[in-house]
PLY file of the C-alpha trace (Angstrom):
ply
format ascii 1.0
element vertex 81
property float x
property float y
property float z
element edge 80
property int vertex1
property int vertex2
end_header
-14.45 -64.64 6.74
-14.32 -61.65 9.42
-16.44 -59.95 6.83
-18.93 -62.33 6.78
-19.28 -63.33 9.97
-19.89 -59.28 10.62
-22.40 -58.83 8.39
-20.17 -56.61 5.94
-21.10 -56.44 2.49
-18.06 -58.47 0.89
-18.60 -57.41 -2.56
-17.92 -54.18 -2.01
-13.87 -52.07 -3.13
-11.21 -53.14 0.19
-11.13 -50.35 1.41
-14.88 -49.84 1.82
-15.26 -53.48 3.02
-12.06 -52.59 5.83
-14.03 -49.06 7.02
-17.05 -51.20 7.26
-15.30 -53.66 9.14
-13.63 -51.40 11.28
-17.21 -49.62 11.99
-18.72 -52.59 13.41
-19.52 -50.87 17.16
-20.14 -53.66 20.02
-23.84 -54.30 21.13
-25.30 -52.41 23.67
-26.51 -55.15 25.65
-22.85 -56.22 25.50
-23.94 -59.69 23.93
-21.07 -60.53 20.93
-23.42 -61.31 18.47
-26.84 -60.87 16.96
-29.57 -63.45 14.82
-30.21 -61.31 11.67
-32.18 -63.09 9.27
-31.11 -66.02 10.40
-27.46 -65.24 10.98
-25.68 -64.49 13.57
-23.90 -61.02 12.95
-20.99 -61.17 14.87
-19.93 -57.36 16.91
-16.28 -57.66 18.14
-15.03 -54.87 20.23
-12.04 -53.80 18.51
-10.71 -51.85 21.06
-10.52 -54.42 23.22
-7.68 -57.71 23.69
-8.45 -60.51 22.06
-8.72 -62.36 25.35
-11.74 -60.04 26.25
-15.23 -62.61 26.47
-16.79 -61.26 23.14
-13.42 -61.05 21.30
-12.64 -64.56 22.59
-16.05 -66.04 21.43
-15.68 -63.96 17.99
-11.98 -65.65 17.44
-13.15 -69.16 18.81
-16.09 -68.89 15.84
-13.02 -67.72 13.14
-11.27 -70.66 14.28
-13.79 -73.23 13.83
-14.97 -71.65 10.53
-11.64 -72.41 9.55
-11.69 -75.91 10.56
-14.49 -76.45 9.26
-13.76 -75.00 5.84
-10.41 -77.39 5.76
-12.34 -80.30 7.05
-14.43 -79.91 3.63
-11.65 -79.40 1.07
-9.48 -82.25 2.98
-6.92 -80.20 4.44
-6.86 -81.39 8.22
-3.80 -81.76 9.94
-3.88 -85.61 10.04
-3.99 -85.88 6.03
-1.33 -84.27 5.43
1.55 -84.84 7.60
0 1
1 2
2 3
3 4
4 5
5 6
6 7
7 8
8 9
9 10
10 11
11 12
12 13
13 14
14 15
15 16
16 17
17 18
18 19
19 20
20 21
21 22
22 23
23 24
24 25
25 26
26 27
27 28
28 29
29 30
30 31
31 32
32 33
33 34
34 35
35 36
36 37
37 38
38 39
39 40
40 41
41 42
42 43
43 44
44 45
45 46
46 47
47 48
48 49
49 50
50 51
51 52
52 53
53 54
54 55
55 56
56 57
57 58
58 59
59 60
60 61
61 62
62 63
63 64
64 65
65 66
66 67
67 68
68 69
69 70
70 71
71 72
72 73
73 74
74 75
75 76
76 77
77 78
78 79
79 80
């Protein structure tokens, strides 16, 4: 998902897709994302805590992605405990 929501080509060896991960610089406008196509392209700043604003925004998206996805193959919480 991190790869995706980077813009990294996923279809690429691990290792490339991790170096292209890892090379994902912030924006200069310090915004944490950008509309590509159509998509926002997400630009974490690694360096950074997680509780800085764009890292906080970035991991709020992850986790809603992954709701989302579980919400869809019927994994919530709720159905199955």
């Amino acid at each position: 998902m991190f790869y995706a929501l980077c813009g990294v080509e996923s279809s690429s060896d691990k290792t490339k897709r991790i170096d292209d991960l890892c090379a994902v610089e912030p924006l200069a406008n310090g915004q944490a994302f950008e509309v590509v196509n159509g998509q926002d392209v997400w630009h974490p700043i690694w360096k950074k805590p997680v509780n800085h604003q764009v890292n906080g925004k970035f991991i709020s998206t992850v986790t809603d992605r992954v709701w989302e996805n579980e919400e869809v193959h019927g994994l919530t919480y709720t159905q199955t405990h």
